[in-house]
C-alpha positions as CSV (number, residue, x, y, z in Angstrom):
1,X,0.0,0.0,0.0
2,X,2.9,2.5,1.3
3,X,4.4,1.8,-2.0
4,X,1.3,2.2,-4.3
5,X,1.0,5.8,-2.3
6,X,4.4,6.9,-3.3
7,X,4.0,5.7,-6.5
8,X,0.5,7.9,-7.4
9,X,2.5,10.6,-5.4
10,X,5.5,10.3,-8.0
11,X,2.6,10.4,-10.6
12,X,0.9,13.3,-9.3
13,X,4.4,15.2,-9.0
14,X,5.5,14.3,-12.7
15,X,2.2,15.5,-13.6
16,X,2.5,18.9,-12.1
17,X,5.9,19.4,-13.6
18,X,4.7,18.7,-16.7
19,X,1.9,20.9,-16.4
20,X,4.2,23.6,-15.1
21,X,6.5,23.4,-18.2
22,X,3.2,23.4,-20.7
23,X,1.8,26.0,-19.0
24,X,5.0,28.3,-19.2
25,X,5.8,27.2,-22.7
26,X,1.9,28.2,-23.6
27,X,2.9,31.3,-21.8
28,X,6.2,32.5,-24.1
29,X,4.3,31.0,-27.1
30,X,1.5,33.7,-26.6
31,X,3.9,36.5,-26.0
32,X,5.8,35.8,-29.3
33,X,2.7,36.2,-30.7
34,X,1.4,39.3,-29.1
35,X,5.3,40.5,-29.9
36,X,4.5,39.4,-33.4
37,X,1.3,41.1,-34.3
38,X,2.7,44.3,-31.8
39,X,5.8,44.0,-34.2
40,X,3.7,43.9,-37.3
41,X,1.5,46.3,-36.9
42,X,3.7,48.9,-35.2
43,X,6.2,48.2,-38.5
44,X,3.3,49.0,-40.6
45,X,1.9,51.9,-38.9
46,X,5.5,53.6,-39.1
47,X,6.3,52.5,-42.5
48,X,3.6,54.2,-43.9
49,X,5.0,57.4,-43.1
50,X,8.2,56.7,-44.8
51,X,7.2,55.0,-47.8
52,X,7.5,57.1,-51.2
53,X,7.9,55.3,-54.1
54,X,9.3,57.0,-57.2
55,X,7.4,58.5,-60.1
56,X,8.3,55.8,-62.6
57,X,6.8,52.8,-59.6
58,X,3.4,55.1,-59.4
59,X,3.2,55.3,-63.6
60,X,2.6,51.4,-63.8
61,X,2.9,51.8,-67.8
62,X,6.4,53.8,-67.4
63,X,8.3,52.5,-70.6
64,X,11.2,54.1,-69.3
65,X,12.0,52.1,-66.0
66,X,14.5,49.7,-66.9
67,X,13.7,47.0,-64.3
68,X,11.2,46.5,-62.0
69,X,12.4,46.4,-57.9
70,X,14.8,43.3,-57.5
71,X,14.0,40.7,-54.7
72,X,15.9,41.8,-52.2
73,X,16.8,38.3,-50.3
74,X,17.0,36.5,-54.0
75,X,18.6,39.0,-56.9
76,X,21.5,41.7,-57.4
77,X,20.0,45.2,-56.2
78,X,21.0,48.6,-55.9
79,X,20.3,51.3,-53.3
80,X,20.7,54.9,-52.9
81,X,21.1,56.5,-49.4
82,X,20.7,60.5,-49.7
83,X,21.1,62.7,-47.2
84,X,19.5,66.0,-47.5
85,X,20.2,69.7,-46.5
86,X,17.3,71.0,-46.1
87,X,16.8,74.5,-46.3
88,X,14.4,77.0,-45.1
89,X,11.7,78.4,-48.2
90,X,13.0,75.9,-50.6
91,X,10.7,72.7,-51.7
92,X,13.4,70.3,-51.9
93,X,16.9,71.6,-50.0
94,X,20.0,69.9,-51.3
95,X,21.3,66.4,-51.5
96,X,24.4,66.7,-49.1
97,X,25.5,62.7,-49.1
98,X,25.0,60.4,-52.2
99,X,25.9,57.0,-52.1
100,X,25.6,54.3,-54.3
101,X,25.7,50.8,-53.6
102,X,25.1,47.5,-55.6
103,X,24.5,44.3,-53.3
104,X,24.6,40.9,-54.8
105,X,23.5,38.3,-52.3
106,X,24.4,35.4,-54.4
107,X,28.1,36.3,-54.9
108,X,27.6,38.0,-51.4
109,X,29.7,41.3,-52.3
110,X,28.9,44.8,-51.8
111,X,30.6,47.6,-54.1
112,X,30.1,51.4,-53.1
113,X,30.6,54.4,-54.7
114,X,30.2,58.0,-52.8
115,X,29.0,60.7,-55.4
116,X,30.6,64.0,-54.8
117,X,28.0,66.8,-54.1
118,X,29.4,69.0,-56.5
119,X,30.0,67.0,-59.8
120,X,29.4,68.1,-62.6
121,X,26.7,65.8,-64.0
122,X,24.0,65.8,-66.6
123,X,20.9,66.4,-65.0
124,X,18.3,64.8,-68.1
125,X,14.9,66.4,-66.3
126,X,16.9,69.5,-66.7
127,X,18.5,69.1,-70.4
128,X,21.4,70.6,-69.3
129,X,24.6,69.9,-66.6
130,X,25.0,71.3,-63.0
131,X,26.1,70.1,-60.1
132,X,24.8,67.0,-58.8
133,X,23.3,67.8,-55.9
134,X,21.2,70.5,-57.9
135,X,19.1,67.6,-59.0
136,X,17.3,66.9,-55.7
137,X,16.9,70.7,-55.1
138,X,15.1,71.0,-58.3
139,X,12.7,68.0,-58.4
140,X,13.6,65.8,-55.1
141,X,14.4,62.1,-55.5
142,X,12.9,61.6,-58.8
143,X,15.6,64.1,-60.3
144,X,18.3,62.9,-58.4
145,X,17.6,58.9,-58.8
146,X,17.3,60.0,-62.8
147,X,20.2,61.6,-62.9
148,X,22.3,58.9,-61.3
149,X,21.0,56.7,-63.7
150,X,22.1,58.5,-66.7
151,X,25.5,58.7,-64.7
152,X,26.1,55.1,-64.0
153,X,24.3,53.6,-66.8
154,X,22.5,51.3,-63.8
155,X,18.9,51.3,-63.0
156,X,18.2,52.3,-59.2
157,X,16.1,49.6,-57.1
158,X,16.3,51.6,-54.1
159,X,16.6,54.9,-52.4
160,X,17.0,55.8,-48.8
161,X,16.5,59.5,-48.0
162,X,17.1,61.3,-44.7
163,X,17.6,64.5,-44.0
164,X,19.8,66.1,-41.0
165,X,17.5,65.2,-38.0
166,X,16.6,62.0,-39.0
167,X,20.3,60.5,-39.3
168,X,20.5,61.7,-35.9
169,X,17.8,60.5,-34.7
170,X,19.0,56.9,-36.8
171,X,22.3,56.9,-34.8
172,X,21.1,57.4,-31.9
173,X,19.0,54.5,-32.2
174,X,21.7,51.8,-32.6
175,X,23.0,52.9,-29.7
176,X,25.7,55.3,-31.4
177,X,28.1,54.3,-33.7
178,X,32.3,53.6,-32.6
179,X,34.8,55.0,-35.3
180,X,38.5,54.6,-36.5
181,X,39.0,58.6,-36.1
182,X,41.7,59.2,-39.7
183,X,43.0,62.9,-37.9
184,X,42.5,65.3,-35.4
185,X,40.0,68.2,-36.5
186,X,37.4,70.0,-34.9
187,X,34.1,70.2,-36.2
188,X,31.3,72.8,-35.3
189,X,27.8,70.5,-33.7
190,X,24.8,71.5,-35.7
191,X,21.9,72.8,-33.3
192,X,24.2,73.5,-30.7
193,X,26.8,75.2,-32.6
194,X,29.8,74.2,-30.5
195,X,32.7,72.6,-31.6
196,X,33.9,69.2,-31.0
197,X,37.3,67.7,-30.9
198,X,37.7,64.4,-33.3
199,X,41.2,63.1,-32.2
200,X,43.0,60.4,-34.1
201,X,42.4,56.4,-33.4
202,X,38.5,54.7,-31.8
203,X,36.4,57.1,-30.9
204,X,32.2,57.1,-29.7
205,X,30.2,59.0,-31.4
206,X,26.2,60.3,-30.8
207,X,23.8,61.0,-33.3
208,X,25.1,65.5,-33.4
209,X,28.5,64.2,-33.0
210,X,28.4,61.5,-35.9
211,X,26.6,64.2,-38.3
212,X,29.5,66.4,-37.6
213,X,32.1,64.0,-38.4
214,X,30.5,63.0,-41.8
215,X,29.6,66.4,-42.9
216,X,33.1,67.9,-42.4
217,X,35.4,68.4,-45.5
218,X,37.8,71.4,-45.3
219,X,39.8,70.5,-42.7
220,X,40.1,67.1,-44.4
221,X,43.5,66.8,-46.7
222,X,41.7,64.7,-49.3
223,X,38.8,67.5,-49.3
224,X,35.7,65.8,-50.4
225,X,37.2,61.9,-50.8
226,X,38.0,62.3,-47.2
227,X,34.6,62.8,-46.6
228,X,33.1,60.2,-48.3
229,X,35.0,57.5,-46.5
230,X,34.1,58.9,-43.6
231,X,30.3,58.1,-44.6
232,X,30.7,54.9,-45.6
233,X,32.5,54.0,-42.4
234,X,29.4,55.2,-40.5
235,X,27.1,54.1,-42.7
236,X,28.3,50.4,-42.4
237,X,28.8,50.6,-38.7
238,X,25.1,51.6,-38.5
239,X,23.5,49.2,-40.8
240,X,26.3,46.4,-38.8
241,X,23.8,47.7,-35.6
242,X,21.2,48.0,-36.7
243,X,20.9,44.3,-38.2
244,X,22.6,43.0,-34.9
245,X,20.6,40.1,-33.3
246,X,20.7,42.8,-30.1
247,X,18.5,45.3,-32.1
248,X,15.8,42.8,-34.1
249,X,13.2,42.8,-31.4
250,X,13.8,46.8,-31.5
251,X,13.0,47.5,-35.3
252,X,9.3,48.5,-34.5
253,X,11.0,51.7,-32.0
254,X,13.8,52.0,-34.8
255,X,11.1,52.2,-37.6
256,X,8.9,54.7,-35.3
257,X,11.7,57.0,-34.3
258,X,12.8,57.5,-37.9
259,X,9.4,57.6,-39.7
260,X,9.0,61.4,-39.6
261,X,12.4,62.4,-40.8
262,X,13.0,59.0,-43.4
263,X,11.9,58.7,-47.1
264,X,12.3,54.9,-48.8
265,X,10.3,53.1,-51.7
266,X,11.7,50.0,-49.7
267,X,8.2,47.8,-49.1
268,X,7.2,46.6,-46.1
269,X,7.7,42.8,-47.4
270,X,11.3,43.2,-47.8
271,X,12.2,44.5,-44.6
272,X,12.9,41.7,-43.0
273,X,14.3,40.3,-46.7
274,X,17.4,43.0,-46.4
275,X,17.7,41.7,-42.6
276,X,18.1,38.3,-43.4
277,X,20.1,38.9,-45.9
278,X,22.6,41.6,-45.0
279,X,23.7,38.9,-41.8
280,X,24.7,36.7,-44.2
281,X,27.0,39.0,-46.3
282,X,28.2,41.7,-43.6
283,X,31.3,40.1,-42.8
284,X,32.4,40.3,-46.7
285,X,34.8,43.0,-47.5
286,X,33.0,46.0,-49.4
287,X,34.5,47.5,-52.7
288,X,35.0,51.3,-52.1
289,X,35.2,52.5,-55.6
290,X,35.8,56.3,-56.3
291,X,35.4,58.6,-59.0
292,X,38.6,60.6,-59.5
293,X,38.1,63.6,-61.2
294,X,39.3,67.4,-61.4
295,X,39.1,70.7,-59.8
296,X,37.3,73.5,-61.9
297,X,36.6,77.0,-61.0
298,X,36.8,78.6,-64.9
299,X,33.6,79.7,-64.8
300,X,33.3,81.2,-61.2
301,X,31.9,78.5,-59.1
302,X,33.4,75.7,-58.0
303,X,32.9,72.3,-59.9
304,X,34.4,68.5,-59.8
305,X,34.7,67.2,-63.2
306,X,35.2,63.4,-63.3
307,X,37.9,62.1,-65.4
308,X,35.9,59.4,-67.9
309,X,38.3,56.6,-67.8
310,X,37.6,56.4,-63.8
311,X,33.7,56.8,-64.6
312,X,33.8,53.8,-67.0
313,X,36.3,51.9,-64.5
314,X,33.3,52.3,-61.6
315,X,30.3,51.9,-64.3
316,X,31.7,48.4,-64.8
317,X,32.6,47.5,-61.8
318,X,29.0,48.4,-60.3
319,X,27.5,46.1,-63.6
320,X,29.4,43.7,-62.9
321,X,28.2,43.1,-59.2
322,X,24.7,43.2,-60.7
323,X,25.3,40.0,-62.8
324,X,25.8,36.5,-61.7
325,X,27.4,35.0,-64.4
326,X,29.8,38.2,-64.6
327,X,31.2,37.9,-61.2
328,X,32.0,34.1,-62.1
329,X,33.4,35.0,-65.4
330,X,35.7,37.7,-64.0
331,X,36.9,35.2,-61.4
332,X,37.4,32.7,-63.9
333,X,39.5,35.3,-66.3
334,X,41.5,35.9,-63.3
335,X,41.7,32.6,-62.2
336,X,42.8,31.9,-66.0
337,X,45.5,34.8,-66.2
338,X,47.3,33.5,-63.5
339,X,47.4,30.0,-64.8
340,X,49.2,31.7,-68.1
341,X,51.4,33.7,-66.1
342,X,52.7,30.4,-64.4
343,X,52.8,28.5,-67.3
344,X,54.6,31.4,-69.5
345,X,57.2,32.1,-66.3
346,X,58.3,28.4,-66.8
């Protein structure tokens, strides 16, 4: 009998811990879910701030788009991120950062090109050429994403746009962003107005501090090529952040705290896409390309005209990260030369 008792006692206890570990595994299963749908719709509520897609996506019967948007997670794409001056009485304001980027998930490389604000470029909505960054203060992205077209002979998937506040407001998001300082300079803080010492070797920066750093040219001794790697080295350690496993289950307060001051024809659907898919390909190298070029001041203002043999050299370079079969062929022709070389040298 003693032994029968213990035994249903046993039973009874087994019983209980299993309930116990159903019941708290019912319990995390229904906050994933209410995380989920909180996630979700939070995501969607912000995103329809940002969201702007371009003329040629709104004219469905456009016969001038190229291609239609890329699959993020499955096809080559390309993105622009913008950052714009914005200034008080005009429509538009300027287009202070341009970068360019082609991401080909397959062959997982990134190439990057940082477009000098003032190139000389044709401007086709214009018929005529000014200075790059005149295209976004005279018709706003859908100048600006035609113009790079025409310049780099590739179609544009994607644009990001900010202006001043909201890649503040971005930075400060992810928690700030740690640089490889290239000098020592000081730098006036926007808003504020005071100036900040940047002193050579790992510094931490906040979102006014980080906007001071990238923004900064004439104290730089490569003037506006400085500059540019500047951005891209805070643009990668943001997007590094921002993808981290640490920040996922904050993308909803990310998405919200950026909505007012972000512009992107980025869909919802493809959010998480670009997630995935930047973890898997963030630990490749990136290809920093740059468009050398020459200083002009013969007519009175200042322009950078780009040398044509560099332009081709970083058109290609960018097509060639949009195809498949050209990244394998190029390896292969590489792969080949060396063989020759050997085989000659004996």
């Amino acid at each position: 009998m003693a032994t029968s008792r213990r035994t249903k006692r046993k039973s009874k206890t087994k019983r209980k811990i299993l309930y116990t570990v159903l019941t708290v595994c019912m319990l995390l299963f229904s906050a994933v879910i209410v995380f989920a749908t909180n996630l979700s719709l939070e995501t969607k509520n912000a995103t329809s701030k940002m969201y702007e897609p371009l003329d040629s996506e709104v004219t469905k019967n456009d016969s001038t788009k190229k291609y239609e948007n890329a699959k993020a997670e499955d096809s080559a794409f390309t993105i622009l991120l913008a950052g714009i001056e914005n200034q008080e009485g005009a429509r538009y304001g300027r287009s202070d950062v341009l970068i360019v980027a082609t991401i080909n998930p397959k062959t997982e490389k990134i190439s990057m090109v940082s477009l000098p604000r003032d190139m000389k470029v044709y401007i086709p909505d214009l018929g005529y050429k000014d200075k790059i960054n005149h295209s976004y203060a005279n018709g706003g992205i859908n100048y600006t994403v035609n113009t790079i077209e025409e310049l780099l002979d590739i179609p544009i998937d994607y644009y990001v746009s900010t202006d001043f506040q909201g890649f503040e407001d971005i930075v400060d998001t992810v928690g700030g962003v740690d640089v490889d300082v290239p000098f020592t300079f000081k730098a006036q803080l926007t808003g504020s107005l005071k100036w900040k010492s940047y002193t050579e070797g790992p510094m931490f920066l906040n979102g006014n501090e980080a906007l001071a750093y990238v923004r900064m040219r004439k104290s730089d001794p490569q003037g506006d090529m400085g500059r540019n790697l500047r951005q891209k080295q805070v643009i990668e350690e943001v997007i590094n952040k921002a993808t981290s496993v640490s920040n996922i289950t904050k993308i909803d307060d990310m998405i919200a705290d950026v909505g007012n001051n972000v512009k992107t024809n980025i869909p919802t659907s493809e959010y998480f896409g670009l997630i995935k898919m930047y973890q898997k390909i963030k630990s490749s190298p990136i290809e920093q390309l740059q468009i050398e070029g020459d200083n002009d001041t013969s007519s009175g203002s200042y322009y950078y005209i780009p040398r044509e043999d560099s332009l081709e050299e970083v058109r290609s370079r960018l097509k060639l990260n949009l195809d498949d079969f050209g990244q394998k062929a190029s390896s292969e022709t590489k792969i080949t030369t060396q063989v020759n070389d050997l085989s000659i040298g004996k």
